[in-house]
C-alpha positions as CSV (number, residue, x, y, z in Angstrom):
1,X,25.8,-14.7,14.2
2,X,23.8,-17.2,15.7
3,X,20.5,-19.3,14.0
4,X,18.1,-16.8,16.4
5,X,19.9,-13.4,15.1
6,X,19.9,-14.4,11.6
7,X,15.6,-15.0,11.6
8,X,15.7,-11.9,13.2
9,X,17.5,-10.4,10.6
10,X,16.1,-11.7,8.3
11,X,12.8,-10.9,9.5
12,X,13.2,-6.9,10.5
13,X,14.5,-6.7,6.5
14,X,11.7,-8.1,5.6
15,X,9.4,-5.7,7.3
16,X,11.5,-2.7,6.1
17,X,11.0,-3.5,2.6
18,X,7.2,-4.5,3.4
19,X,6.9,-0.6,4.8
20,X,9.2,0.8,2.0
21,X,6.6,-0.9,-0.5
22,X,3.5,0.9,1.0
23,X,5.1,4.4,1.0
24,X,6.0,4.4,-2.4
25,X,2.5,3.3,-3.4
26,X,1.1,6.2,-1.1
27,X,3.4,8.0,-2.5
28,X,2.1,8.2,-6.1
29,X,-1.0,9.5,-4.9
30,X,-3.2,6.4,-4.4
31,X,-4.6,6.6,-8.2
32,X,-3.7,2.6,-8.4
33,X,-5.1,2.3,-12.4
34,X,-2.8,5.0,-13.1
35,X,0.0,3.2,-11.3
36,X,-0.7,0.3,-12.8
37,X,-0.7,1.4,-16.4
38,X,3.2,3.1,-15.5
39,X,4.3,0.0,-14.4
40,X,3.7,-1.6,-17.6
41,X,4.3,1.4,-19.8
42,X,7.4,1.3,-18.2
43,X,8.3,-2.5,-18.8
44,X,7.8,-1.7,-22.5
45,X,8.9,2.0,-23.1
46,X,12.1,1.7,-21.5
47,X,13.6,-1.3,-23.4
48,X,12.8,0.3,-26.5
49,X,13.9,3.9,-25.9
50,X,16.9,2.5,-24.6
51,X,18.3,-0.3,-26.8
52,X,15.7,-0.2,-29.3
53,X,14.6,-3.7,-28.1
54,X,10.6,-3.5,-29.2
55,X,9.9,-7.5,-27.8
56,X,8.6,-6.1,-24.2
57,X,6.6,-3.7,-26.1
58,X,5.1,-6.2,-28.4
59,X,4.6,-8.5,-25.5
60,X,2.9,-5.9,-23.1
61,X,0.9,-4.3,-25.5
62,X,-2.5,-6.2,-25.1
63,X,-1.8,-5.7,-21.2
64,X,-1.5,-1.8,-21.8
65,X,-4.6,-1.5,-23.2
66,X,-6.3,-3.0,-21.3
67,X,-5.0,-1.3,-18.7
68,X,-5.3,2.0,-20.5
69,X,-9.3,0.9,-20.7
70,X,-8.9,0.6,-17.3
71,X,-7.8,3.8,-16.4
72,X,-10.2,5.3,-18.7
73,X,-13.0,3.8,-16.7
74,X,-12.1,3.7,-13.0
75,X,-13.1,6.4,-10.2
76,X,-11.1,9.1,-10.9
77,X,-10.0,11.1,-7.9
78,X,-11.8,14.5,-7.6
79,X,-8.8,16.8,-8.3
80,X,-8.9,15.5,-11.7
81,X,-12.4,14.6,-12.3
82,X,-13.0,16.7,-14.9
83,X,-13.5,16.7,-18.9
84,X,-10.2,17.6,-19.8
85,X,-8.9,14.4,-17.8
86,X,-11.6,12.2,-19.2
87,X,-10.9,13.3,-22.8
88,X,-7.0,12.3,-22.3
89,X,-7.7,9.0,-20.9
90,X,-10.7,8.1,-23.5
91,X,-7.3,9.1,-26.2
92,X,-5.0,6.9,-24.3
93,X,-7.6,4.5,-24.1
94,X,-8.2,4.7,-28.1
95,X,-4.3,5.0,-28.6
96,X,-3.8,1.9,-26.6
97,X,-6.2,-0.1,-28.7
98,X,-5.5,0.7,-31.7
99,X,-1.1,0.1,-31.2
100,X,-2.5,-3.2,-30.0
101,X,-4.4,-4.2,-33.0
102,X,-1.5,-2.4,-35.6
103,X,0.8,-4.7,-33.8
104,X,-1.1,-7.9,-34.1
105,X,-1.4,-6.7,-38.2
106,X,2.0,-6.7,-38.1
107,X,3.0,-2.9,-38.2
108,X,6.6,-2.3,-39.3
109,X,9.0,-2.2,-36.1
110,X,9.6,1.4,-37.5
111,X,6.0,2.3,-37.2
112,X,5.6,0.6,-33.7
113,X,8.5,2.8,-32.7
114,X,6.4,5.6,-33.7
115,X,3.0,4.9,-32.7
116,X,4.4,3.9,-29.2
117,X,6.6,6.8,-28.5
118,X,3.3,9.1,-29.4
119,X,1.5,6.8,-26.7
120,X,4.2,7.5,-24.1
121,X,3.6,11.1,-24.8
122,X,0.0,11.1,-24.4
123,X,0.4,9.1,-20.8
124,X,3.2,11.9,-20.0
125,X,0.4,14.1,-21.1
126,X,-1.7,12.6,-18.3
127,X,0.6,12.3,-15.8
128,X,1.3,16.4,-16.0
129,X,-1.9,16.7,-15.1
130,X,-2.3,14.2,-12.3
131,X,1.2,16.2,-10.8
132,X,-0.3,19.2,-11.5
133,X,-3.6,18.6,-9.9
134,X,-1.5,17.3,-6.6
135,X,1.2,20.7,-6.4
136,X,-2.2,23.1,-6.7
137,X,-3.9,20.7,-3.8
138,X,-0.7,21.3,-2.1
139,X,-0.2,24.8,-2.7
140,X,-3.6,25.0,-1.6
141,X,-2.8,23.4,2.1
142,X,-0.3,26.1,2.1
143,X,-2.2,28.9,1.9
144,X,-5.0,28.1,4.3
145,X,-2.2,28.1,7.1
């Protein structure tokens, strides 16, 4: 392969992975707080459900609420501007805040296991909804055809 083949290479993977990157935020609905506060939920969840490693938890925690606050406070999109969605982000919200402050006091590791598994549920919780909201939009589409 020649110095001109390998740019181009290297620049057509490039773009494919540019494109790949803007489908999968399309994908998700366009909701961007609410991608945001998965990514880190994520970062921190996963470590600890898996190995029982709580340092990215305890690390990310002041970031997740204030993403959480986030959430709570940005547009929401109209399929799910409603009270019930606004009540479970104001208790993620609260949930968020309050695992960040038990953790700066120190909270047992056991505790911080439990407080932040019942703050994965209530995002799960949220997400249902968000899904929910897009498969009736959908199903909607569907049946004006």
């Amino acid at each position: 392969m020649n110095r001109y083949q390998f740019v181009i290479s290297i620049v057509a993977a490039l773009w494919v992975a540019g494109c790949a990157s803007k489908e999968k935020k399309e994908d998700l609905g366009g909701w961007a707080e609410l991608d945001s506060f998965h990514t880190i939920m994520a970062q921190a969840f996963h470590p600890m459900k898996d190995s029982g490693n709580l340092a990215p938890a305890k690390q990310v925690i002041n970031e997740l609420a204030e993403a959480a606050s986030k959430l709570a406070s940005s547009d929401l999109p109209e399929k799910v501007d409603n009270p019930g969605m606004k009540s479970e982000l104001e208790k993620l919200k609260k949930d968020a805040k309050s695992l960040s402050d038990d953790i700066k006091n120190n909270l047992s590791d056991e505790l911080v296991k439990e407080e932040f598994s019942a703050l994965h549920q209530q995002f799960h919780k949220v997400m249902e909804m968000w899904q929910d909201s897009k498969e009736e939009n959908e199903h909607d589409k569907n049946e004006r055809r």
